[in-house]
N, C-alpha and C positions, 0 to 999 in steps of 0.2 A: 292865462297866466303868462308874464312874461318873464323869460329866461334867458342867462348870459351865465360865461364864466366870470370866474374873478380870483384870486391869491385865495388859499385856504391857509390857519394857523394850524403849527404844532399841537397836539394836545397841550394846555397847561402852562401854553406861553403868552397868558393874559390880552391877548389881542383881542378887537372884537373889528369885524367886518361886516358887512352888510353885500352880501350879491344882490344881484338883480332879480330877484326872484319875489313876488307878489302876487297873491290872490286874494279872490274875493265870495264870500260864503254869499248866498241867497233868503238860504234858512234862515242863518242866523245874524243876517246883516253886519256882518265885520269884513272890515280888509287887514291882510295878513300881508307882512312884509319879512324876510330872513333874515336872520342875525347868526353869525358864526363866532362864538365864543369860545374860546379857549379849546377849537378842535370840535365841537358840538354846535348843533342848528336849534340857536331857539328861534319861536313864534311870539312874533310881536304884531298884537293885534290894536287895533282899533275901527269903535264903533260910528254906523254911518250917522247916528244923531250927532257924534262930538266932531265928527267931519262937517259936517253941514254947519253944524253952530261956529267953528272954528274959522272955515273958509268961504260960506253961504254957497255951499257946492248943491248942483242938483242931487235929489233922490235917486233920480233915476243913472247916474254916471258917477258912481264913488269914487272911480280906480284911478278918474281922470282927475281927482286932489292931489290922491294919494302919489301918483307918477309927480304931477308939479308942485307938492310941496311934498316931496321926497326927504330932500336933505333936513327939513324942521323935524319931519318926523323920527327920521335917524339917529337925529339931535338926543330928540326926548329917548326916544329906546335906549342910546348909548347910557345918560342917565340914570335912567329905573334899571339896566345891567349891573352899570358901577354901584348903585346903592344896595342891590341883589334882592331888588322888590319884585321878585319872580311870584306866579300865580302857584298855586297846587300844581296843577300840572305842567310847571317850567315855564310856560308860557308869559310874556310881560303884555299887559294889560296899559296903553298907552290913553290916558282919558284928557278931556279938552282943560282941564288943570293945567296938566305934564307941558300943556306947548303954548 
């Protein structure tokens, strides 16, 4: 995972930010990126098939999309944020539509 600071928002004062902060599950084949929304961390994930379809990235090296097309994916999250197409569990589900 890699980690960095960065400005955090007020509770409530609409901003959304993105730290540096990304992982990647094994199990269940998603890479996860941070989103600080309005004082709260959601989890904006996506899966390594729509990586792969999206950028023709190896299987085996997902993180290495996901770090160089960072800002697209950002993109799409800020989006599915603003529309509040949040999953059950808060989480935003970024799919190779979104980008």
């Amino acid at each position: 995972m890699n980690l960095s600071t960065c400005r955090h928002n007020a509770p409530g004062d609409g901003k959304i930010s993105f730290p540096k902060q990304q992982s990647w599950n094994p199990m269940t084949e998603v890479a996860t990126i941070a989103a600080d929304v309005d004082g709260k961390r959601v989890l904006c994930r996506i899966s390594s098939k729509d990586l792969q379809k999206k950028y023709l990235t190896s299987a085996e090296e997902p993180m290495k999309a996901v770090t160089k097309h960072r800002p697209e994916l950002e993109s799409a999250a800020r989006i599915l944020i603003e529309k509040k197409d949040f999953e059950d569990d808060g989480s935003i589900l970024i799919s190779y539509k979104d980008l």
